[in-house]
N, C-alpha and C positions, 0 to 999 in steps of 0.2 A: 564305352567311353565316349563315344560320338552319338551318343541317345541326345534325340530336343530336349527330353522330360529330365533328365541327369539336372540336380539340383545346381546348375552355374551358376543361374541368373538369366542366361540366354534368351529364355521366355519372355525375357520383358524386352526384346528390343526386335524393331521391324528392321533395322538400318537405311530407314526412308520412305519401307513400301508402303506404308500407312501414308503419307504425305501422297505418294504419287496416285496411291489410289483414289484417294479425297481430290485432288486434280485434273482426273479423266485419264493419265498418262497409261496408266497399268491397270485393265479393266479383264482381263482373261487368262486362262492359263497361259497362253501363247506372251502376253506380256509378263506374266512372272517369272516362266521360262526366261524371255531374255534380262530379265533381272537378274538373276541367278545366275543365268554365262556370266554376264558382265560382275559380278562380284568375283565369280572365281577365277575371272580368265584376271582382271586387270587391278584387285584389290589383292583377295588372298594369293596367286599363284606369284606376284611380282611385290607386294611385302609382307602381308602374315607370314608367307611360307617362306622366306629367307629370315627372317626373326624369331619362326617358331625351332628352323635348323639349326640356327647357333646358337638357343637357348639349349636346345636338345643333347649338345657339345658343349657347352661351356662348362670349362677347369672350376670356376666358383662364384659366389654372390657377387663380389667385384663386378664378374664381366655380366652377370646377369641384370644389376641396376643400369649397365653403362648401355645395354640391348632395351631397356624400358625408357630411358632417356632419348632414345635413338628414333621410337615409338611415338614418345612422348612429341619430339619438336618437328616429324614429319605427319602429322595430324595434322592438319590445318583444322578440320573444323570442330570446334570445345565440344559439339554432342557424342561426334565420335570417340575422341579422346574420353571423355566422362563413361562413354560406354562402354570402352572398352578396359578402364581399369574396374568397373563394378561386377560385369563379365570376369574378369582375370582372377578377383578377390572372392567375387563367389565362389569358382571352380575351387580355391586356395583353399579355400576356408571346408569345403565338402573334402577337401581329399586331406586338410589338417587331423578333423576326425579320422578319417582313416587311416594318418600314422604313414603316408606315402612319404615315402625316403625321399629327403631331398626340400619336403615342403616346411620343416619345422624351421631352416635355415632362412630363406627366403623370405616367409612370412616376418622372421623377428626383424632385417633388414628395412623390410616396408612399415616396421611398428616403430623403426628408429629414425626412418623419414628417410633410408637410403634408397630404397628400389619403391617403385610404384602399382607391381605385379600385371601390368598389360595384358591382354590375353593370349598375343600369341608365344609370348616370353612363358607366361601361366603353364598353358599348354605342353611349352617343351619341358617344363620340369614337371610337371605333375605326373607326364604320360613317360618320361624318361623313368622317372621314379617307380611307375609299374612296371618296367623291365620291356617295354616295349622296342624293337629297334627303329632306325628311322624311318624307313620306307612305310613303318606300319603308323608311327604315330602322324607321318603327313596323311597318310590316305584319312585317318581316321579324322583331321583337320577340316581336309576338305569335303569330305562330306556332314561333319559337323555344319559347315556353313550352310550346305545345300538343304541339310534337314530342315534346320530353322527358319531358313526362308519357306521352306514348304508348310511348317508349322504355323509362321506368322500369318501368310496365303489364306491358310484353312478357316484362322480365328477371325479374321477381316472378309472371312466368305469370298474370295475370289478365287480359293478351290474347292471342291469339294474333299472327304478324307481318298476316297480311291483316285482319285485324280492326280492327288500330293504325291501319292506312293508312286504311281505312274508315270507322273513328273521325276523323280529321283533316281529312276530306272531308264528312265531318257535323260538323265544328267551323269549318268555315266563316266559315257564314252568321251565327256568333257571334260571330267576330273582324271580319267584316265591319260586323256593329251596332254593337261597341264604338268602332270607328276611325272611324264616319261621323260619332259622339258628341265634342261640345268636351269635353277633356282639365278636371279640376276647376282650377281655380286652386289651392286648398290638396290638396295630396297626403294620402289616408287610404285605411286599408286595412281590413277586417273578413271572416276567413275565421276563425273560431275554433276548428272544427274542426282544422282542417289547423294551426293554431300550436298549439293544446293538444298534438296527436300532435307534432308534432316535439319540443316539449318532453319527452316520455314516452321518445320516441326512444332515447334515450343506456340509458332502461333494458330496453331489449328485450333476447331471450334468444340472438335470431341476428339481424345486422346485416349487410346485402348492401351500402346505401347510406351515405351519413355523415347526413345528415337522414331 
């Protein structure tokens, strides 16, 4: 469930690192490494991960549109927000086929213009739906995040493949702190870096990723 290659969509998005690389900012393992703390420590760990929890809990579609709304209007930047409903509907849409409990509901909701399917809302049902509990589908979250930046790293050549793997192995002990950590009650997010570059994004000179 937490494979880069799992048909989400995930593949198509750096969430910046393309931008900061084209910039000089992030030019070696040791910077993509601190790209990758800094998403899981102060994006996913303080709101994916409380929005992926209460999707993973939520009584019904009601509260699951009211958790994508929530997603929706603390997004400040529209590439993130774009990314991460195309992300949310790809995953939807792979585990529709599949007949994953939970997702036929959901989907018809986002067909009728009520939910928007975000990803980490996505997440909590698609992965509730496999019978997972919760401590397995956060782990599985946060290392989703870590793979794909390692993946995106690879494609943009600023790692090599055993370097990525090695990288992810040394991201650990990171994803380990965050999830031993209670989830915030209020979801908030602060990576500036990484939102100013994806805003910059749309105007780069060569574009491999959509963020």
């Amino acid at each position: 469930m937490g494979d880069s290659s799992f048909p989400s969509g995930g593949f198509a998005f750096s969430w910046g690192l393309e931008t900061l690389k084209a910039d000089g900012i992030v030019c070696d393992r040791s910077g993509v490494e601190a790209f990758a703390r800094s998403q899981l420590r102060w994006r996913w760990a303080t709101a994916d991960r409380p929005f992926l929890h209460r999707a993973a809990t939520a009584s019904d579609v009601v509260e699951l549109a009211g958790l994508d709304c929530e997603v929706e209007v603390m997004t400040l930047a529209r590439e993130l927000r774009e990314g991460s409903r195309r992300a949310g509907r790809s995953l939807l849409r792979a585990h529709g086929s599949m007949e994953t409990p939970g997702v036929s509901a959901y989907r018809s909701a986002m067909a009728d213009g009520n939910a928007l399917g975000h990803l980490p809302v996505a997440q909590g049902v698609v992965w509730k739906g496999m019978g997972m509990a919760i401590d397995e589908i956060e782990a599985v979250s946060a290392y989703a995040v870590a793979a794909g930046i390692a993946q995106a790293a690879v494609r943009l050549a600023l790692l090599g493949p055993l370097d990525a793997q090695s990288m992810l192995s040394a991201l650990r002990e990171d994803m380990e702190a965050v999830l031993v950590e209670k989830p915030p009650e209020r979801p908030f997010a602060f990576t500036p870096a990484a939102e100013i570059a994806v805003m910059r994004h749309e105007c780069g000179d060569a574009r491999l990723f959509a963020n």
